[in-house]
Structure formats: structure tokens, C-alpha cells
C-alpha positions in Angstrom: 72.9 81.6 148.4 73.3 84.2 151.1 73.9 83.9 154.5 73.5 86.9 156.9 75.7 86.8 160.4 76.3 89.9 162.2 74.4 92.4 160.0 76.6 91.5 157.0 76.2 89.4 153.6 78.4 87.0 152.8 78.5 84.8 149.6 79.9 81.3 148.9 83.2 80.8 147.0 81.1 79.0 144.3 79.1 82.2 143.6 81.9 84.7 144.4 84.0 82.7 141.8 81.3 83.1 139.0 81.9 84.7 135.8 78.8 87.0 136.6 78.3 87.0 140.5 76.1 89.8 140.3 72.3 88.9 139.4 71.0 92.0 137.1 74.4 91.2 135.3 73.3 87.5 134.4 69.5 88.8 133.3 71.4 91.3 130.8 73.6 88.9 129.2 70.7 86.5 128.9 68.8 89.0 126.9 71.7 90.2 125.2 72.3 86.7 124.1 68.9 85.8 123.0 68.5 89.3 121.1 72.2 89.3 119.1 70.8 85.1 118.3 67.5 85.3 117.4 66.4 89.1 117.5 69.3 90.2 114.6 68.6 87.3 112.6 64.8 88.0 112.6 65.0 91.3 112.1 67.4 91.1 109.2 65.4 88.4 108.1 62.0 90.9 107.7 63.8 93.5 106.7 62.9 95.7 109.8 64.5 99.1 110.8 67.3 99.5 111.7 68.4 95.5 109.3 66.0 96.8 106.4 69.1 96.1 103.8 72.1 93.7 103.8 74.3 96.9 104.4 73.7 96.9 108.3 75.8 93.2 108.5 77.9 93.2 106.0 79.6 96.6 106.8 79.2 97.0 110.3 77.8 94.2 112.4 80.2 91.5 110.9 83.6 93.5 111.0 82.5 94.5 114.2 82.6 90.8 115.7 85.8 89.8 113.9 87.6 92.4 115.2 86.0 92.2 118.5 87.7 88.6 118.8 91.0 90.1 117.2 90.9 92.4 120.2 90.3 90.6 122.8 93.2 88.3 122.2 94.9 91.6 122.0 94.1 92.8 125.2 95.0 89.2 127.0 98.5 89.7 125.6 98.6 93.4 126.5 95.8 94.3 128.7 96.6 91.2 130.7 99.6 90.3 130.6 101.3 93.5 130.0 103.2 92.3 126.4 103.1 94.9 124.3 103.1 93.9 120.9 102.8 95.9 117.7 102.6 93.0 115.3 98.9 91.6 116.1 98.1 92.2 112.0 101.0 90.0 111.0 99.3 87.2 113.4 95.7 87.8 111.6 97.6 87.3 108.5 99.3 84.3 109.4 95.9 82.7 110.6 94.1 84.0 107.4 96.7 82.3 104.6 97.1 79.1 107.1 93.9 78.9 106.8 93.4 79.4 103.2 96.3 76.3 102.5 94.9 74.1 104.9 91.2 74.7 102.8 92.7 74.0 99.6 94.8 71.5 100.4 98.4 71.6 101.2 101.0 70.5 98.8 105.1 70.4 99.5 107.1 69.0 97.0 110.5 67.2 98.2 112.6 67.6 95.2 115.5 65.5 96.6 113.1 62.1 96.6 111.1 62.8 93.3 107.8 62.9 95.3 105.7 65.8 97.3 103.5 65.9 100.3 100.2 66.2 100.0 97.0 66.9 102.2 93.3 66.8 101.0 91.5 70.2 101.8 90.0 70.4 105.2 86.6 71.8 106.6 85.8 75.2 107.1 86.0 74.7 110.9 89.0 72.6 111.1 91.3 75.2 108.4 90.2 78.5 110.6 91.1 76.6 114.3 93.9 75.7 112.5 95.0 78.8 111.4 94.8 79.9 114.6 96.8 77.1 116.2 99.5 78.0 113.7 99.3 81.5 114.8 99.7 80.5 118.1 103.2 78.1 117.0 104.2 81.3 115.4 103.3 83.6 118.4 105.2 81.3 120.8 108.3 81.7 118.9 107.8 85.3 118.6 107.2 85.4 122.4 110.5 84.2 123.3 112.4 87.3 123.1 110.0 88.7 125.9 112.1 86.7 128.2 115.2 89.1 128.0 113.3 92.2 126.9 110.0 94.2 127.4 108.8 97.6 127.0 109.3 99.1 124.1 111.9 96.7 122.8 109.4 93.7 122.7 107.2 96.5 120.6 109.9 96.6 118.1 110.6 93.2 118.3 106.8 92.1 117.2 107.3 95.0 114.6 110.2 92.8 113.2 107.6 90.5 112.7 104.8 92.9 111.5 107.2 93.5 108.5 108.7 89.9 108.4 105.2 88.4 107.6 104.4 91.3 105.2 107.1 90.3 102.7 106.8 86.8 103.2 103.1 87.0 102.2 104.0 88.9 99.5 106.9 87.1 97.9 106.3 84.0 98.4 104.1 82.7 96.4 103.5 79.0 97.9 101.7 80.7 100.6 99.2 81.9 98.1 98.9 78.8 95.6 101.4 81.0 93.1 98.8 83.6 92.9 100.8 87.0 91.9 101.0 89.7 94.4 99.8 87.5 97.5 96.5 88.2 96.3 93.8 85.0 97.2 90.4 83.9 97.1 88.8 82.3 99.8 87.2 78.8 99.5 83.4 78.7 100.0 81.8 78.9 103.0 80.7 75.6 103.8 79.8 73.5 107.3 78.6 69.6 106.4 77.8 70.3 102.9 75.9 73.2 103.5 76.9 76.5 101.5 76.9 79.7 103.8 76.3 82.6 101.3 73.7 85.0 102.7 75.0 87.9 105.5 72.4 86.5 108.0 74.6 82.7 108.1 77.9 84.8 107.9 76.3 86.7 111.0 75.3 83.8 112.9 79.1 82.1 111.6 81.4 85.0 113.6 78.6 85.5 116.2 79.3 82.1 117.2 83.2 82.1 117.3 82.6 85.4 119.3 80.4 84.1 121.7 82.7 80.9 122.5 85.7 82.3 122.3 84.9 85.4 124.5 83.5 82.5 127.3 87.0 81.2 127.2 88.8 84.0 127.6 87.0 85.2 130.1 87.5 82.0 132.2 91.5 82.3 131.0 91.7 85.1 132.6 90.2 84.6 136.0 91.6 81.4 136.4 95.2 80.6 137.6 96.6 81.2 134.6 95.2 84.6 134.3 96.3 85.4 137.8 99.6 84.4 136.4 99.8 87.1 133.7 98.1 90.1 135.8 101.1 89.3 138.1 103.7 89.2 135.6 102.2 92.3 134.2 102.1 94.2 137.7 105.8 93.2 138.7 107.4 90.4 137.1 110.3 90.3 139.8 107.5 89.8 142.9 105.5 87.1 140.8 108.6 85.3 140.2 109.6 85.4 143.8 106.0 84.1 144.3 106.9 81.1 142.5 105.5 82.1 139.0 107.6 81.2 136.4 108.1 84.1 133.5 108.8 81.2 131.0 105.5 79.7 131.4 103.4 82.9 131.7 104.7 84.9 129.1 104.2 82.1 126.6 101.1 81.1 127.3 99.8 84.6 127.4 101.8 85.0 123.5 100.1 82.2 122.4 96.6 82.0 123.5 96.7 85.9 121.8 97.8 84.5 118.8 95.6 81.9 118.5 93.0 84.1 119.0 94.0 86.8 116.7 94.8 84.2 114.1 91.2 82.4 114.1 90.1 86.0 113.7 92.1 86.9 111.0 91.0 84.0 108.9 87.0 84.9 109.7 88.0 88.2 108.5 89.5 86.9 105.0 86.9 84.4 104.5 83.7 85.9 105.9 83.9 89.4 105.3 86.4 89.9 102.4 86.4 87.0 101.0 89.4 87.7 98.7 92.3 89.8 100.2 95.9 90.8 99.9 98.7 91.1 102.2 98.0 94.7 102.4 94.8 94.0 104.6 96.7 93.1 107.4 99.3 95.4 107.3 100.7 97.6 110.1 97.6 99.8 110.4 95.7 97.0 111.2 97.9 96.1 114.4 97.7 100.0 115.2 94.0 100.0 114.8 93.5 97.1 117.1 96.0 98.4 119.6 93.6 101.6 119.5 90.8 99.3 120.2 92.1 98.1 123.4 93.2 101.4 124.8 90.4 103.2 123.8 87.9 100.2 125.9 89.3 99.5 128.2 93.4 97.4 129.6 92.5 94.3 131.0 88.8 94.2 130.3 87.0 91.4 127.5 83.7 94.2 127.7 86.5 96.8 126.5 87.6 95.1 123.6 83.7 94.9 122.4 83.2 98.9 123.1 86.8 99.9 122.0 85.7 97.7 118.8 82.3 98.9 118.5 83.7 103.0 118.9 86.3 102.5 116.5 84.9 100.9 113.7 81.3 103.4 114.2 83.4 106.8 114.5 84.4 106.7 111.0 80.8 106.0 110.2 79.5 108.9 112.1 82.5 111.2 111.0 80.7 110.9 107.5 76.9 110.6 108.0 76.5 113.6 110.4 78.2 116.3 108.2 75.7 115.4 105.4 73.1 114.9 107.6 73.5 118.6 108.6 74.1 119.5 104.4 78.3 120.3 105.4 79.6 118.9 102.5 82.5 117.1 103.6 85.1 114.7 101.1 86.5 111.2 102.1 90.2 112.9 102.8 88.7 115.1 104.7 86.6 112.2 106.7 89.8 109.8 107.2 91.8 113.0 108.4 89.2 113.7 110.9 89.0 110.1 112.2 92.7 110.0 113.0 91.9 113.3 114.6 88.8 112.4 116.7 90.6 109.5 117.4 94.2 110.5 118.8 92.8 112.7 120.9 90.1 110.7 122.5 92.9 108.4 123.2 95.0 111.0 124.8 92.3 112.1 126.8 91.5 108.6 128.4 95.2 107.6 129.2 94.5 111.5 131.6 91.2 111.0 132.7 90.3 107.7 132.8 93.4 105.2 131.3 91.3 101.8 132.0 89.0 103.0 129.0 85.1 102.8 128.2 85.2 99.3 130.0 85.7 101.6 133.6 83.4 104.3 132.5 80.6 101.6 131.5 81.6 99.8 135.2 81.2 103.5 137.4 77.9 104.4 135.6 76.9 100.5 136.4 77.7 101.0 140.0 75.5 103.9 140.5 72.6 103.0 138.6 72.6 99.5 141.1 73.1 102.3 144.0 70.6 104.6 142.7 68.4 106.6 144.1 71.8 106.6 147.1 74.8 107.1 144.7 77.1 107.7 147.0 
């Protein structure tokens, strides 16, 4: 409700505290909610343009909501907080091989008291929020160096453990059920007895983890605790003579990332590859999602959706147009371009524009709302 006094507007601390105080911003999330919930699903369903084949989610619309949630749990840590950590792919992989041992049943034996311990396979569900939460144990511990160091020695520090997890994966083989080479298969895909096989379920399956965990964050991050990490992040020394305590905000920030990251590493094992190594979470994978964040936007959940969206369509593009326009280009030539394309796109925002697409998108917004006055 408004109230007018004086010739000005004035809101109420309820509605200035809402996640989306401004009115045309609600309407567009409504209809971008009903659209990505029942618009994609029908149209995939009737095979209509541009969903006439499988293609459309399996290669694009799926990865793109996995690692949409990988990075906005990225961007807490770093956007937010102002961690910067180069190990988020280690963190996927933890949550994705959790998550596999928790789905087919965990068993350690004790060799000292002739017996083992044993737990039954869990639900879908329960393994990949798991996974996450023993992400999250993992990020914590990770996080405690941040205490005594920052910059870029916590970088190499989460590097440490970009490596660390790489050979453990590899090598030890209990992680994997004894399967050589750390390569797995993922359990099926299955919610109260009911299979989920077809790319429309998987679809609906990640759109829903998205969709939550995006809420959460983005009440994290306005809340207390978010004001927390936004002051660590702009000067630690003044937010701790403020009375916020480094210990508590650092941590938290290290593992609600990790959690994050981790329940998105094990959507991306078990819905979209279904059987993986340790190689598909290697160190170009924390690279690419550090990209991601950049590139949309520091501090913004919208960015980590556009940085997602531009990174994982440029490579796409990069292909299609130059045989669209009969340039016959080969795949070397493609995945040297991206890197290309991409480096200097990212060298051009942190000039121009460093807060990303997420600032761009928010200036254009702004003047379309001002419109036909602009200025």
C-alpha cells in the first residue's frame, strides 16, 4: 500500500522488504513461472517448434538448470561474500559420488571387530540433499583456512582441494563401489516408486530444485545473514568492528555454497549424464562456473541464470552460425573460438561494466519502466 504525504510515495517495510517490491517485476516472474512449468512441458510434449525433438532438453535446457544452481551457490560464496574459490568442481564431485553411495547403499567394513557397517539405499531425494549436506561438511572444513587468508591464497587453497578430490575419486575405489578408473553408473531415477526416464520428468526434476533453491538463496541473501557476507566482502575489518563475527560469516557463506554446488553436482551425474568419471568435474568445470558468475553478474542470483544461459549457448552459436552461412568450420577450430569469444567478453565486462549481464539487464529495465522519459 502506498501512502502519499508531501508530494512523495512512501512504501511500508513489509513491501519494501519483498523479494520483488516492484509490481511489473512480480507479473514477469508469474508468467515466467507458469511458462518454464507448464508451457515447456507442453510444448515438448506436442513436439512444437522450437521442443520438436528430445535434443532441445537434453542438451541445452537441462545442463542449463544444473549449472544455473551450481552457479548460484558460486556467486553466494564469491559474489557475495567475496571467497574466492577455485575448487567449486571438486564440491560438485563430492555431492555427485555422495550421492551415488548413499543411493546404493553404504557399506564400511571394520576389520578390527569381524563385522562392517551397513546402510540400505536411500531415495532419490534424500541421496542428492545428502550429497549436498556432505558437500557442505566438506566446504566448511575447506572454509577454515579463509580465516587467516583471502585473495588469492584462499584461491589456491580451494585449488588444493580441486586436485585433492580429483585423485581421491580416482584412486579410491570405495567411493565408486570398486568400479576401475572412478568411473559409475547412476541409480535410476525414481520418486515413490515411480521411474523418471523421459527428458520432459528430468526437465520438470532440475526445474524444481532450481526453482526452490533459487527462492532460498535469494531470501539468504537479503536477510541478516546475507547482510553479513556483503559486509565481510566489502571490508572485513569494519564489519567486524560492527559486531559481525568473520568466524560465523565466512562459514556459513562456505557452506551454504557447497551445499548448493554439491546438490547440483549430483543432478548433473544422475540427470543428465547419468554415468560419469572423475574427469567431469575436473578443474575446467570450476573455471567454467567461475566464468559464469563474472560474466552475469557478482552478487546477482539473475546473473548466475544469464552468465549460465551465455556460456553454455556461445559454444552452440560458435558452431551453428558458421554453417549456417556455408563457412566450413572444424570442432578445434569451434572450442578455440569459444575460449576466444569468451576471454575477451570477460575482459571487456570487468572494463565496462564489472557487475555483468545481471547490471546490463537492471539499466535497460530501468529505462524501459522510465520510458518514454529515460532520463
Amino acid at each position: 500500500m502506498l501512502y502519499r504525504e508531501a508530494g512523495q510515495f512512501k512504501t511500508t517495510y513489509s513491501a519494501d522488504m519483498a523479494i520483488f517490491p516492484i509490481r511489473q517485476d512480480r507479473i514477469a516472474l508469474y508468467a515466467l513461472l507458469v511458462f518454464v512449468f507448464i508451457g515447456v512441458p507442453l510444448l515438448a510434449r506436442f513436439q512444437i517448434w522450437p521442443l520438436g525433438s528430445d535434443y532441445m532438453l537434453r542438451a541445452i535446457l537441462i545442463p542449463f538448470l544444473i549449472l544455473s544452481l551450481a552457479a548460484i551457490g558460486v556467486n553466494i560464496l564469491i559474489g557475495y561474500c567475496g571467497q574466492i574459490s577455485l575448487g567449486s568442481g571438486a564440491f560438485m564431485a563430492i555431492g555427485a559420488y555422495s550421492a551415488y553411495k548413499f543411493g546404493t547403499g553404504i557399506h564400511i567394513p571394520l576389520a578390527w571387530f569381524g563385522t562392517e557397517i551397513s546402510i540400505a539405499p536411500l531415495p532419490l531425494i534424500v541421496s542428492i540433499l545428502l550429497g549436498g549436506l556432505m558437500s557442505a561438511v566438506v566446504g566448511i572444513l575447506f572454509g577454515v583456512p579463509s580465516l587467516r587468508i583471502k585473495g588469492l591464497y584462499l584461491a589456491v587453497a580451494t585449488l588444493a582441494a580441486q586436485f585433492f578430490f580429483d585423485w581421491v575419486f580416482l584412486r579410491v575405489q570405495w567411493f565408486t563401489n570398486y568400479a576401475p578408473s572412478g568411473s559409475v553408473n547412476a541409480p535410476e531415477l525414481s520418486i515413490f516408486g515411480y521411474l523418471i526416464n523421459s527428458p520432459i520428468e528430468r526437465y520438470v526434476l532440475c526445474l524444481t530444485f532450481v526453482t526452490v533453491f533459487a527462492l532460498i538463496a535469494k531470501n539468504l541473501v537479503r536477510g541478516n545473514i546475507g547482510r553479513q557476507w556483503m559486509a565481510i566482502r566489502d571490508m572485513d575489518i569494519a564489519a567486524e568492528l560492527m559486531g559481525i563475527r568473520p568466524l560465523y560469516a565466512k562459514l556459513t557463506a562456505f557452506a551454504v555454497s557447497s551445499f548448493i554446488v554439491g546438490v547440483a553436482g549430483a543432478l548433473w551425474a544422475f540427470v543428465y549424464l547419468g554415468s560419469w568419471e572423475p574427469l567431469a568435474f575436473n578443474i575446467d568445470r570450476s573455471l567454467q562456473l567461475l566464468f559464469m558468475v563474472i560474466i552475469g553478474g557478482l552478487g546477482s542470483i539473475l546473473g548466475s541464470f544469464l552468465g549460465a544461459a551465455f556460456i553454455l549457448i556461445l559454444p552452440i552459436m560458435l558452431d551453428q552460425i558458421p554453417h549456417a552461412l556455408g563457412i566450413p568450420v572444424g570442432v578445434e577450430t569451434v572450442s578455440h573460438l569459444v575460449f576466444v569469444v569468451t576471454g575477451s567478453l570477460i575482459c571487456y565486462l570487468l572494463i565496462v561494466e564489472p557487475h555483468g549481464f545481471a547490471r546490463l539487464w537492471s539499466i535497460t529495465k530501468e529505462r524501459l519502466r522510465l520510458w518514454p522519459y529515460p532520463y
